[in-house]
N, C-alpha and C positions, 0 to 999 in steps of 0.2 A: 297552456296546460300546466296544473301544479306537479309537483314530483311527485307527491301519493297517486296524483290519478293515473303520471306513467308508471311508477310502480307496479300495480294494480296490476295494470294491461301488461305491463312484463310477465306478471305471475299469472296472468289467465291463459299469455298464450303458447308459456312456454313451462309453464309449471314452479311454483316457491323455489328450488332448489337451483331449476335451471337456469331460473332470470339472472337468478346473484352471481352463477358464474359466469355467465355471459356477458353481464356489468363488469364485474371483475379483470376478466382475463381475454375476452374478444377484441384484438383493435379490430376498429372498422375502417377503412382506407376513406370512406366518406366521411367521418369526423377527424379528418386532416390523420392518420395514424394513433388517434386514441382510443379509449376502450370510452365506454357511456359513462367510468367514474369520475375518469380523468374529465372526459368531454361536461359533464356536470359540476365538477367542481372549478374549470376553467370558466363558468360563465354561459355554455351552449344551453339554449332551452330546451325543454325537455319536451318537447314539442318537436322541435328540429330533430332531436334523438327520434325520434319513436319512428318517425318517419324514415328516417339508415337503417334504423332495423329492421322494420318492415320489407325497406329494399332490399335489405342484403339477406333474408331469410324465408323472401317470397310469400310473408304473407297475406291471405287474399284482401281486396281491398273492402270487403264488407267488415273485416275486422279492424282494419287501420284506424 
């Protein structure tokens, strides 16, 4: 998955404003204690993101 296209799907399912702070300032305990910027700029795909998010915000799997 490229990062425009998680991007995207951060702003579809959580609205422009809220993705970026969820990027920003979320750690998630399944990307080892990072947030998605950290986890992104360390190398994690962004593929493997979308998917913690998903887990960790429930949601449903027709949007994943």
């Amino acid at each position: 998955m490229r990062i425009t296209v998680f991007r995207r799907l951060m702003a579809e399912e959580f609205g422009p404003g809220r993705a970026e702070t969820l990027s920003k300032d979320h750690v998630f305990s399944g990307l080892g204690g990072r947030t998605v910027e950290q986890a992104l700029a360390e190398g994690t795909s962004a593929k493997e993101i979308w998917r913690e998010v998903c887990a960790a915000f429930d949601v449903p799997p027709e949007r994943r």
